[in-house]
FITILUM-828474 format. One record per residue: z negated, x negated, y of N, C-alpha, C, O in turn; residue in one letter. Coordinates in Angstrom, 3 decimals, padded with zeros to 6 digits. Layout:
<pts>
[pt [Z,X,Y],[Z,X,Y],[Z,X,Y],[Z,X,Y],"A"],
...
</pts>
This chain:
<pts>
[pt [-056.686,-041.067,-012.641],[-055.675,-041.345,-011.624],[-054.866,-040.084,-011.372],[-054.486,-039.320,-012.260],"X"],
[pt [-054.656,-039.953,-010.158],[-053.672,-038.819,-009.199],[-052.527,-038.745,-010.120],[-052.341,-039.719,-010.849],"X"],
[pt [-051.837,-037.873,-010.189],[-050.234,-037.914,-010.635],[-049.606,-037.657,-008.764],[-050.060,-036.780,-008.029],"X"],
[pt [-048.504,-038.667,-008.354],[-047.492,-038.296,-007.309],[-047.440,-037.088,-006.784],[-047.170,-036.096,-007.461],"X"],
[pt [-047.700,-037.054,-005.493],[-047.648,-035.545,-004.381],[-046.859,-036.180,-003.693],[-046.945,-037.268,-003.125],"X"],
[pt [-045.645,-035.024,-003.817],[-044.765,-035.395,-002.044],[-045.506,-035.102,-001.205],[-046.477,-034.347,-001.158],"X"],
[pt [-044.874,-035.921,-000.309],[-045.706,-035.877,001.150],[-045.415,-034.195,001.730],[-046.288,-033.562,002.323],"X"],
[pt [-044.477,-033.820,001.526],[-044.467,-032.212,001.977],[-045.509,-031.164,001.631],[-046.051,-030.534,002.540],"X"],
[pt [-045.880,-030.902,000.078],[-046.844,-030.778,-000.561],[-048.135,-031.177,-000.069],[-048.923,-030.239,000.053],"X"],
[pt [-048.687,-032.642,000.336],[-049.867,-032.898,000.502],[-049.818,-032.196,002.002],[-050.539,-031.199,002.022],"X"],
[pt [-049.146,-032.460,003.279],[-049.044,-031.695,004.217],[-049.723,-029.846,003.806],[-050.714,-029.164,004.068],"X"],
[pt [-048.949,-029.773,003.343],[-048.997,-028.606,003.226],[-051.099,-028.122,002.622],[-051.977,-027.402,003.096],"X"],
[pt [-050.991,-028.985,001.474],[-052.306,-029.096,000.695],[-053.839,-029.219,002.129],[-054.990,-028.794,002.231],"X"],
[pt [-053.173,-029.801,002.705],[-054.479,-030.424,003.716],[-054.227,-029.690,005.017],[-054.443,-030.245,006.095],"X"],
[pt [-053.799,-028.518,004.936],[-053.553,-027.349,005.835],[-052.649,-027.666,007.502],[-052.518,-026.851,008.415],"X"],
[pt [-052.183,-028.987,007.459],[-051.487,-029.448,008.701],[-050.247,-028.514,008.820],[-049.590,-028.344,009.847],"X"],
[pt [-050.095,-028.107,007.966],[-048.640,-026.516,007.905],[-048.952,-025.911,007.350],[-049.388,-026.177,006.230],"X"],
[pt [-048.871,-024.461,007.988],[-049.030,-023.087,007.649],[-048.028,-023.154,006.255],[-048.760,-022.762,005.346],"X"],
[pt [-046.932,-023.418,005.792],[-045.901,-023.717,004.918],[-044.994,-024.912,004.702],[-044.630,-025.656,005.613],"X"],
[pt [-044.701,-025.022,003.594],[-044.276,-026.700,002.465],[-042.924,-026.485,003.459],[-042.742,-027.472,004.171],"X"],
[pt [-041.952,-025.416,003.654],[-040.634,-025.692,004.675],[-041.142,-025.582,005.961],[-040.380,-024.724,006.409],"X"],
[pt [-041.542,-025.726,006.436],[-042.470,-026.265,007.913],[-042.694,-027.649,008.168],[-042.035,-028.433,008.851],"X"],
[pt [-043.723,-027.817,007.512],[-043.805,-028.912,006.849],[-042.607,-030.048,006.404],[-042.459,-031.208,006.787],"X"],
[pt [-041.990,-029.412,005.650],[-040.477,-030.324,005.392],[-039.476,-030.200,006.236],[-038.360,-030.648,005.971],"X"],
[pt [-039.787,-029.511,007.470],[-038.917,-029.766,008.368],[-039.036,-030.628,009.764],[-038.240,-031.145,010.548],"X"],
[pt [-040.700,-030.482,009.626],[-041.305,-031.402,010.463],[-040.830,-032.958,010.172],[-040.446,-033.596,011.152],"X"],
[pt [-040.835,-033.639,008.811],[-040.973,-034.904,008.119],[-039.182,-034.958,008.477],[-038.845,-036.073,008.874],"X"],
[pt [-038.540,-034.388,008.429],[-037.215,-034.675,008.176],[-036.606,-034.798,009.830],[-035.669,-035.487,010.233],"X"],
[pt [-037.670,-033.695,010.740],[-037.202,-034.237,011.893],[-038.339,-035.032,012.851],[-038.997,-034.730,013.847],"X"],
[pt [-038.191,-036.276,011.945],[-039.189,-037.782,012.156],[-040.025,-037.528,012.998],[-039.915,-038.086,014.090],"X"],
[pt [-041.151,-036.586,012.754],[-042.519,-036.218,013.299],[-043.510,-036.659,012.760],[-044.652,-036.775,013.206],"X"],
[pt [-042.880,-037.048,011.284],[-044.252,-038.132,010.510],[-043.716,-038.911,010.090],[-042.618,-039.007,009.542],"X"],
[pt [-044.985,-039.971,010.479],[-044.548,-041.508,009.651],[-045.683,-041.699,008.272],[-046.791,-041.215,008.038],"X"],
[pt [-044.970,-042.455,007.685],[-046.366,-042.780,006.760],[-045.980,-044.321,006.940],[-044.835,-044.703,007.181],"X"],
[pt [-047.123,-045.176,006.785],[-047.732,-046.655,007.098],[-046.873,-047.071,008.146],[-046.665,-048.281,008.056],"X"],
[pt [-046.167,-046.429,009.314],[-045.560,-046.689,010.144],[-043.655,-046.344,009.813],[-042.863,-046.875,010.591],"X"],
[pt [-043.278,-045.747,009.029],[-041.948,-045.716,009.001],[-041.941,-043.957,008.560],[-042.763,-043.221,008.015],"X"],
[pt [-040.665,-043.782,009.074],[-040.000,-042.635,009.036],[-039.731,-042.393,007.249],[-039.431,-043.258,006.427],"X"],
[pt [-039.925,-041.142,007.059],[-040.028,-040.866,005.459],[-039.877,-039.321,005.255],[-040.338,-038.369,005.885],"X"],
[pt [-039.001,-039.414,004.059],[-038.149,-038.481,003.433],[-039.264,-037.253,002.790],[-040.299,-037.814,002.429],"X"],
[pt [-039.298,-036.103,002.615],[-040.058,-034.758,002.374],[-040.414,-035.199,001.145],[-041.597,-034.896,000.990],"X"],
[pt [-040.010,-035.738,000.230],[-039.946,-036.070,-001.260],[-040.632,-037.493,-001.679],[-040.799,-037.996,-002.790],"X"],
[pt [-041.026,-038.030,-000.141],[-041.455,-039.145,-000.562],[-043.103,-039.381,-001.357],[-044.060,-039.122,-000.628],"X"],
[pt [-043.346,-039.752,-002.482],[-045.102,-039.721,-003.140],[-046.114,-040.328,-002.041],[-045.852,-041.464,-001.648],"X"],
[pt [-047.204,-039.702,-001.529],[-048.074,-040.317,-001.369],[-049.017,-040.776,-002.148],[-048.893,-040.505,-003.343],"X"],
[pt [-050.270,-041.626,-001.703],[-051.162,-042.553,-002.178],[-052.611,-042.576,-001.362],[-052.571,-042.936,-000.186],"X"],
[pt [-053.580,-042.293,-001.806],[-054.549,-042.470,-001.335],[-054.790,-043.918,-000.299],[-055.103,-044.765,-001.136],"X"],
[pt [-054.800,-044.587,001.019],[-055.243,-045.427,001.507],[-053.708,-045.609,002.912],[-053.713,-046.199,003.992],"X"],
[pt [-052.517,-044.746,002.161],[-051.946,-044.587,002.994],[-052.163,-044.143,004.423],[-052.995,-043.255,004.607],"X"],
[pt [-051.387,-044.756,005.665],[-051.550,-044.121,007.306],[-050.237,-043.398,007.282],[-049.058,-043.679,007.068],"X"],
[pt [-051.177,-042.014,007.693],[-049.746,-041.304,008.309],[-050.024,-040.769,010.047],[-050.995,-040.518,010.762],"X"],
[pt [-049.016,-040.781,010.125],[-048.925,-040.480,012.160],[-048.189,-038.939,012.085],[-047.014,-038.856,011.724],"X"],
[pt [-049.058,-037.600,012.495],[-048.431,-036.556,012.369],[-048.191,-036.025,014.102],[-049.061,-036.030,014.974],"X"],
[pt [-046.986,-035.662,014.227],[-047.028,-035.196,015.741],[-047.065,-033.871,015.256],[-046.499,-033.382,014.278],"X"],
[pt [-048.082,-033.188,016.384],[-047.668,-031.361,015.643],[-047.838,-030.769,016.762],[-049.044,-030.763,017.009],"X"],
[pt [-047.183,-030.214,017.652],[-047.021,-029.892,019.264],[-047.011,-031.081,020.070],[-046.162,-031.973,020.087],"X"],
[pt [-048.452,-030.933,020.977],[-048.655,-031.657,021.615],[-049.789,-032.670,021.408],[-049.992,-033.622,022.161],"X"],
[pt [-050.753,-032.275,019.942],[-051.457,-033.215,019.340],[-050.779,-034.094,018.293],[-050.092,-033.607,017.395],"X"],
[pt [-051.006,-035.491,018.443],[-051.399,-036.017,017.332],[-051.689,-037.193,016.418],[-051.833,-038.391,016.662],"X"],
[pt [-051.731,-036.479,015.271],[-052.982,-036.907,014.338],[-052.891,-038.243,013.357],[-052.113,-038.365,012.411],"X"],
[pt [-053.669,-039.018,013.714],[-052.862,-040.445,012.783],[-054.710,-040.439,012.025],[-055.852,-040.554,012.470],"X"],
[pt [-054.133,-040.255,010.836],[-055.024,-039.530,009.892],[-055.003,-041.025,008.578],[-054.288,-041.910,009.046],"X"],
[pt [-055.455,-041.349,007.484],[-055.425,-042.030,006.418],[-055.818,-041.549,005.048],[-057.035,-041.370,005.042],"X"],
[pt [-055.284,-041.273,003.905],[-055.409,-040.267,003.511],[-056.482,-040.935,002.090],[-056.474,-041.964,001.414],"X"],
[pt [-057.170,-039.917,002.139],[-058.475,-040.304,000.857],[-058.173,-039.870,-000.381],[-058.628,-040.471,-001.354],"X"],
[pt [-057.402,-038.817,-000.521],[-056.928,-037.909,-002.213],[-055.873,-037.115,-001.814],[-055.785,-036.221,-000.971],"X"],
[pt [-054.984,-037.685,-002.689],[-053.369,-037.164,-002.585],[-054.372,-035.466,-003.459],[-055.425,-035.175,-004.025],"X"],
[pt [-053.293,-034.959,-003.070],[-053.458,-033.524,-004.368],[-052.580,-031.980,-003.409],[-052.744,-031.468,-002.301],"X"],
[pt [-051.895,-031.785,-004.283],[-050.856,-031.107,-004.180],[-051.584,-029.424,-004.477],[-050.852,-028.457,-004.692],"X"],
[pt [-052.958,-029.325,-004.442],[-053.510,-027.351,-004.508],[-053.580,-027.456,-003.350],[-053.600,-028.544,-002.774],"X"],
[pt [-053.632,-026.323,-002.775],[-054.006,-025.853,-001.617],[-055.162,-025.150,-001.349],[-055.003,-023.930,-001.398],"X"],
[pt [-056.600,-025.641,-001.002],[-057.523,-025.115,-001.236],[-058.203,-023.971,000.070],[-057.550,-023.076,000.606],"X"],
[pt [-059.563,-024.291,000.341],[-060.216,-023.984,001.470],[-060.122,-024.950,002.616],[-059.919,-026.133,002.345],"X"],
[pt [-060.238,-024.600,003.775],[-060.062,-025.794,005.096],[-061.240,-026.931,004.997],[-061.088,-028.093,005.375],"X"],
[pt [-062.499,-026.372,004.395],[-063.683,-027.677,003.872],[-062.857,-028.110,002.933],[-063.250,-029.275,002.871],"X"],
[pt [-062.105,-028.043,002.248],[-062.112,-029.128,001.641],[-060.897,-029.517,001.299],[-060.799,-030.333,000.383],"X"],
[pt [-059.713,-029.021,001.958],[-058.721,-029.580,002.868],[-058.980,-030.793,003.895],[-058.135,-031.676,004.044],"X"],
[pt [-060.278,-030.778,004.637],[-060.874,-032.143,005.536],[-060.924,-032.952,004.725],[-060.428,-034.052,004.969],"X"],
[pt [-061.575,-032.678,003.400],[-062.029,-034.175,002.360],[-060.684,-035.048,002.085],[-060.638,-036.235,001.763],"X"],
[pt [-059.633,-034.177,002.289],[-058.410,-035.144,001.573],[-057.809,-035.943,002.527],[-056.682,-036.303,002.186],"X"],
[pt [-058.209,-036.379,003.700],[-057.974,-037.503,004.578],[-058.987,-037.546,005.814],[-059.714,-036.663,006.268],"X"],
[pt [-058.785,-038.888,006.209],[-060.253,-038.789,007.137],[-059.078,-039.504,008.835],[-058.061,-040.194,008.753],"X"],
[pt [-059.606,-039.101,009.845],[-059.036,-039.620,010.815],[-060.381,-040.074,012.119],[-061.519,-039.758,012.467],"X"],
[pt [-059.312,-040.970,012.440],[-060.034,-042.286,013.123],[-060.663,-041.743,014.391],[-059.944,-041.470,015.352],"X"],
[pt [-062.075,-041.562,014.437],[-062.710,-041.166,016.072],[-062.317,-041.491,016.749],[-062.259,-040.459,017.417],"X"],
[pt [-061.730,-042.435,017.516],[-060.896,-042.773,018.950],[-059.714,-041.543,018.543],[-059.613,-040.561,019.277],"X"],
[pt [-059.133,-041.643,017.725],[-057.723,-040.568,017.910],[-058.308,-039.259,018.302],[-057.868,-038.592,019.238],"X"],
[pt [-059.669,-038.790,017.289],[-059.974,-037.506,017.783],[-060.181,-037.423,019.136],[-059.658,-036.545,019.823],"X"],
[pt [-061.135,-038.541,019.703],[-061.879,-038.080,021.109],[-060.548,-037.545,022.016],[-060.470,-036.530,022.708],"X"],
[pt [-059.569,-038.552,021.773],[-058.222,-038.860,022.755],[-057.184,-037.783,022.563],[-056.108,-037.738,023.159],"X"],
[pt [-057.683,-036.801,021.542],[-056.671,-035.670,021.127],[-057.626,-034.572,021.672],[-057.002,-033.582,022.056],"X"],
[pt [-059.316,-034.464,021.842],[-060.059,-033.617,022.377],[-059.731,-033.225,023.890],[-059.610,-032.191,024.546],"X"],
[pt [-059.636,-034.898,024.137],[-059.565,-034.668,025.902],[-058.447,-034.377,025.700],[-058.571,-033.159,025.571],"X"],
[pt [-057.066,-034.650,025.528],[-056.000,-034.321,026.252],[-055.587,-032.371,025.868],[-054.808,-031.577,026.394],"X"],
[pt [-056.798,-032.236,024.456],[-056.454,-030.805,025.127],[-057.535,-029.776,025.807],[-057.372,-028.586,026.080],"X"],
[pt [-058.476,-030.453,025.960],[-059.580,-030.465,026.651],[-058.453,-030.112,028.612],[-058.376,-029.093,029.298],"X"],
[pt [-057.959,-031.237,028.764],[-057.173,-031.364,030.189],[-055.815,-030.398,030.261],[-055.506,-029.666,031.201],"X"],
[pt [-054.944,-030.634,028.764],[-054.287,-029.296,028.984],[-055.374,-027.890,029.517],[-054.828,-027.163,030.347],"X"],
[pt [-056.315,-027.623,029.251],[-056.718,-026.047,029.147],[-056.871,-026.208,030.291],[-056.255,-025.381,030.962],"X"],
[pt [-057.719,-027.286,031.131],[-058.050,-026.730,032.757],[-056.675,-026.668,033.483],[-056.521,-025.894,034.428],"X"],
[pt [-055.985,-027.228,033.181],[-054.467,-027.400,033.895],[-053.811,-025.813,033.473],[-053.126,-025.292,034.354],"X"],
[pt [-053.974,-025.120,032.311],[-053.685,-023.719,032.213],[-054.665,-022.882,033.208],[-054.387,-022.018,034.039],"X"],
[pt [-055.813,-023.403,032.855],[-056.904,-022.192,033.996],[-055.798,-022.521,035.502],[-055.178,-021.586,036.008],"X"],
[pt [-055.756,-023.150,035.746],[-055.356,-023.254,037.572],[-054.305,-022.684,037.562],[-053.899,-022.422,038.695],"X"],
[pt [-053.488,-022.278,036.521],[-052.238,-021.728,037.157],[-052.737,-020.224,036.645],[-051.822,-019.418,036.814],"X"],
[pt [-053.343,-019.915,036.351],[-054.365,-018.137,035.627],[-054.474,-017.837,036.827],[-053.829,-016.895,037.287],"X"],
[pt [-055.678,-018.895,037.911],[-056.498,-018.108,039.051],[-055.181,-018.024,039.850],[-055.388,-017.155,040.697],"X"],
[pt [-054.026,-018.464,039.984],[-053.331,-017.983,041.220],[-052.570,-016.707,041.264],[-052.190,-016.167,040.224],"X"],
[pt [-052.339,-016.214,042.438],[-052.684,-015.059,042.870],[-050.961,-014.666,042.172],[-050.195,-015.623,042.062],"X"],
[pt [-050.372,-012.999,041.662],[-049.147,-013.230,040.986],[-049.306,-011.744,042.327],[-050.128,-011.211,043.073],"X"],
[pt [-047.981,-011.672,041.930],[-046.864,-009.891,042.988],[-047.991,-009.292,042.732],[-048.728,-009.701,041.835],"X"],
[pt [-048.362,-007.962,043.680],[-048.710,-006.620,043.542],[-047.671,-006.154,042.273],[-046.556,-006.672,042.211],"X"],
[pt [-048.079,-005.196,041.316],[-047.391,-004.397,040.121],[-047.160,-003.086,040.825],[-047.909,-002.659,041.704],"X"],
[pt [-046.117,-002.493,040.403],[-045.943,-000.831,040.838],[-046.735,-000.043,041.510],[-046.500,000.571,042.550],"X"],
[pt [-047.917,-000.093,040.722],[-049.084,001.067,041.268],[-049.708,000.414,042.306],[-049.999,001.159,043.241],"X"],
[pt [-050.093,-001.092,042.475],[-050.847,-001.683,043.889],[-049.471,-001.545,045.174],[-049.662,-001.156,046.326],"X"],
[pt [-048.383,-001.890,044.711],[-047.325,-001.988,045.870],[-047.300,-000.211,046.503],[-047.299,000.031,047.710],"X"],
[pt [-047.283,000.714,045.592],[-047.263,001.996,046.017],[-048.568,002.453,046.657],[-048.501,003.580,047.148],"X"],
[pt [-050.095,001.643,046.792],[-050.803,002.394,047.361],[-050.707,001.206,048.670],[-051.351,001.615,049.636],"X"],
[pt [-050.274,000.299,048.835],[-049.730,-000.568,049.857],[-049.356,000.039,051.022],[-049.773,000.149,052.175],"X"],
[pt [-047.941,000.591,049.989],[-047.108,001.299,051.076],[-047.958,002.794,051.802],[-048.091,002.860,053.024],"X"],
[pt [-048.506,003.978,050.835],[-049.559,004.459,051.431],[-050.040,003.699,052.227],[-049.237,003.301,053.071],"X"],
[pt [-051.147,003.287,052.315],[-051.852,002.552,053.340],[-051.168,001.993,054.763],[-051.657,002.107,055.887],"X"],
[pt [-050.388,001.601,054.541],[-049.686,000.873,055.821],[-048.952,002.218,056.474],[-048.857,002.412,057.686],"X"],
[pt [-048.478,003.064,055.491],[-048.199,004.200,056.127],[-049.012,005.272,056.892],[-048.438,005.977,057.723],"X"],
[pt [-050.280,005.409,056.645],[-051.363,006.036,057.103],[-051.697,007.699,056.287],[-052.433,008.686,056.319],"X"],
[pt [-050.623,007.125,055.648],[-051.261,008.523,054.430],[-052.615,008.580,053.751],[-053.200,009.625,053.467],"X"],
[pt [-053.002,007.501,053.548],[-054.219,007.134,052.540],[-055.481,006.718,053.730],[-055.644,005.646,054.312],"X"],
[pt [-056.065,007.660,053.806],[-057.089,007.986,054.927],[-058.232,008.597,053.968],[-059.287,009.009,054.449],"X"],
</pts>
């Protein structure tokens, strides 16, 4: 049997934060729930527990398979909770739809910069022949 991981710690363990005060600042400003309620940085998790992580604009309602407080490799950071295929697909597309919604504002056209406005003005002036 596991010995008790705060939930800051296992965060941290299963690579969802770059760092444990990241992490504990996320939980404290009610971005994660575990089995549906708002919960303290210090609180133990449990293997079979649901947690709901908001982390930008994804997120991740994950269930967790092995508490453990090392911080390993990202393989096997995945093993320590598994999350539900509908959440992934629905977290793929929406950033799947963010990115084309970034491309369209890329292709539009921005100011001439210094050096195009100055051969502009050449040109319209009839210097640049």
């Amino acid at each position: 049997m596991n010995s008790p991981v705060r939930l800051d710690k296992w965060l941290w363990a299963a690579r969802f934060f770059k760092t444990r005060s990241i992490a504990r600042e996320t939980i404290s400003g009610g971005k994660v729930h575990l089995n549906g309620n708002r919960v303290k940085p210090g609180r133990p998790v449990s293997a079979g527990d649901l947690l709901r992580i908001q982390r930008g604009e994804d997120e991740f309602i994950i269930t967790i398979i092995e508490p453990s407080a090392r911080r390993g490799p990202a393989t096997v950071a995945r093993t320590l909770y598994e999350e539900s295929e509908e959440n992934r697909s629905r977290r793929e597309k929406l950033t799947e739809e963010r990115k084309l919604g970034r491309e369209a504002h890329i292709t539009r056209e921005r100011r001439p910069d210094k050096r195009q406005r100055r051969r502009i003005i050449r040109f319209k002036s009839g210097l640049d022949k």
